[in-house]
C-alpha positions as CSV (number, residue, x, y, z in Angstrom):
1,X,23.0,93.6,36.4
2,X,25.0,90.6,37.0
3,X,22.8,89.1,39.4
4,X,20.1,89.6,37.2
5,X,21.8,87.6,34.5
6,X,22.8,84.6,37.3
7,X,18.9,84.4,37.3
8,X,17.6,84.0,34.4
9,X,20.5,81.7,33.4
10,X,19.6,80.0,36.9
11,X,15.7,79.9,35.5
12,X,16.8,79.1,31.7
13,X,18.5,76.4,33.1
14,X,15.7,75.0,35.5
15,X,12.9,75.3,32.9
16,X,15.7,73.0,30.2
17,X,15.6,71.0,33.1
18,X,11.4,70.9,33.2
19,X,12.0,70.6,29.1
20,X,13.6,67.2,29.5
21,X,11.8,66.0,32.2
22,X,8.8,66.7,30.6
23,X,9.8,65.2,27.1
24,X,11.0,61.7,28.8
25,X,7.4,61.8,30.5
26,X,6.2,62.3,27.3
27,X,7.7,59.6,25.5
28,X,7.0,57.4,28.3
29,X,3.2,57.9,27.6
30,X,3.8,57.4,24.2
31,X,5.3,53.7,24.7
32,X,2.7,52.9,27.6
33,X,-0.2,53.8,24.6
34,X,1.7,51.8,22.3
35,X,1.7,48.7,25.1
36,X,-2.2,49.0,26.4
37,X,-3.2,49.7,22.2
38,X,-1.3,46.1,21.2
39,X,-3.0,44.3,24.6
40,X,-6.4,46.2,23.4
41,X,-5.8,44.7,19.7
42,X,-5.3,41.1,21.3
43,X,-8.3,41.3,23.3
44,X,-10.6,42.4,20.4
45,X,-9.3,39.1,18.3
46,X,-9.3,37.0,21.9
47,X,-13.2,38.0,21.8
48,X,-13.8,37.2,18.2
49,X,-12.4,34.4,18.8
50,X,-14.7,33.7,21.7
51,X,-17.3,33.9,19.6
52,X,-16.5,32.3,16.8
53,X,-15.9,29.1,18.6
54,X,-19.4,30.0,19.9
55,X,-21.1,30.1,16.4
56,X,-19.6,26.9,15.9
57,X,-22.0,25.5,18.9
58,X,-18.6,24.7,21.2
59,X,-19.4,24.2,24.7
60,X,-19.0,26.9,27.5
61,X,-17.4,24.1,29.6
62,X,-14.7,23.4,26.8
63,X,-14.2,27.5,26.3
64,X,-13.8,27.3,30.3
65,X,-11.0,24.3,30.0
66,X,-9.0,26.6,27.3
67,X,-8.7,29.4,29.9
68,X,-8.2,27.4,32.9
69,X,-5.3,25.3,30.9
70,X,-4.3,28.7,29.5
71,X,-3.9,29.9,33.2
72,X,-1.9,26.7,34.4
73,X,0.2,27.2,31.5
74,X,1.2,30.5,32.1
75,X,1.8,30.6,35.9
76,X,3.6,27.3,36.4
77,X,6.8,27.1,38.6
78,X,7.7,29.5,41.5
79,X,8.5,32.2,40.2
80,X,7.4,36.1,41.7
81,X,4.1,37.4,40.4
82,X,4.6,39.9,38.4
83,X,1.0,41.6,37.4
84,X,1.8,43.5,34.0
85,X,4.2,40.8,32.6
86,X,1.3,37.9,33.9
87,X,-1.5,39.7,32.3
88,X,0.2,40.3,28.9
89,X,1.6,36.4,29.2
90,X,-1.8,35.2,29.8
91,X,-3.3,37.4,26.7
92,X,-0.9,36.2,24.0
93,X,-1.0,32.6,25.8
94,X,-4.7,32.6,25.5
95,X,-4.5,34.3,22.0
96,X,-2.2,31.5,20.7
97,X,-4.7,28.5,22.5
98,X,-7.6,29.8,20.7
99,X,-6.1,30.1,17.2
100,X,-4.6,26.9,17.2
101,X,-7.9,25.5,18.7
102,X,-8.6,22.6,16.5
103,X,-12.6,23.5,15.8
104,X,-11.3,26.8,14.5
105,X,-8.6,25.6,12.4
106,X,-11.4,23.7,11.1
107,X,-13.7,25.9,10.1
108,X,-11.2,28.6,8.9
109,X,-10.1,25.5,6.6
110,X,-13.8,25.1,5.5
111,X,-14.6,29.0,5.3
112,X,-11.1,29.1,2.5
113,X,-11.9,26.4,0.2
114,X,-15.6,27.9,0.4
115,X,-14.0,30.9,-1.2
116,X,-11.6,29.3,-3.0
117,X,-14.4,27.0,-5.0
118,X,-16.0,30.6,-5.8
119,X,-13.2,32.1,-6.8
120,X,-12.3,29.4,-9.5
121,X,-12.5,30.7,-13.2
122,X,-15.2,30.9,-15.6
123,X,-15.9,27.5,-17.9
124,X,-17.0,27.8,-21.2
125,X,-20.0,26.0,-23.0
126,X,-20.0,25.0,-26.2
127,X,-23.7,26.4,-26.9
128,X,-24.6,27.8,-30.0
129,X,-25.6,31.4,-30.2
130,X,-27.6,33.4,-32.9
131,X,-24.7,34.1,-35.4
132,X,-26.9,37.8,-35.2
133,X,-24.9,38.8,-32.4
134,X,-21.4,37.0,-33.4
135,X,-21.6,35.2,-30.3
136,X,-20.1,31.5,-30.5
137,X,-19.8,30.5,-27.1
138,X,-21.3,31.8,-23.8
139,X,-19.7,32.1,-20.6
140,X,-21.0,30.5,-17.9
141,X,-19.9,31.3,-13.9
């Protein structure tokens, strides 16, 4: 009977131990998914981007420069390579180049006071209208 007990508080404890281990695997999923779903995020603007600059006729050549000075930027000096932390450098290095890429500030700038103009209120007129329908003015967009 005793022996029986040292058992299965010998397998309770080894299948806590499982518990744990499997709950820190867990959790290190979890923040691994978090990681690849921000670098996923970054890519699908990085790509927009891409083609935005595109649509506004900008060269392949020039779009080649902004990743080649995007790559000397991010792997100057001697340091180790690192893989993971160089690819997520170069991502958000490359994001940051093409937001601030002056075409794009540009045409955002255009694209806002586009919408801005159309988003201006309503003038009036000072037309007259049949007194029939108690109209005095009429609104014009």
């Amino acid at each position: 009977m005793e022996e029986n007990k040292a058992d299965m508080f010998q397998e309770m404890q080894l299948r806590i131990q499982d518990c744990e281990t499997l709950q820190y695997e867990l959790q290190t999923l979890e923040t691994e998914r978090v990681r690849l779903s921000l670098i996923e995020e970054t890519l699908a603007e990085i790509i927009a981007l891409l083609r935005e600059l595109r649509k506004l006729k900008m060269s392949r050549r020039s779009l080649g420069k902004i990743v080649m000075d995007t790559i000397d930027i991010c792997h100057s000096g001697d340091r180790d390579i690192d893989p993971e932390h160089d690819v997520r450098n170069f991502i958000n290095c490359l994001h940051k180049q093409l937001v601030h890429c002056d075409i794009l500030q540009q045409a955002f700038a255009a694209r806002q006071a586009l919408e801005q103009s159309r988003m201006e209120p309503c003038t009036e007129t000072q037309e007259e209208e049949p007194v029939a329908y108690g109209i005095d003015r009429e609104t014009v967009c």
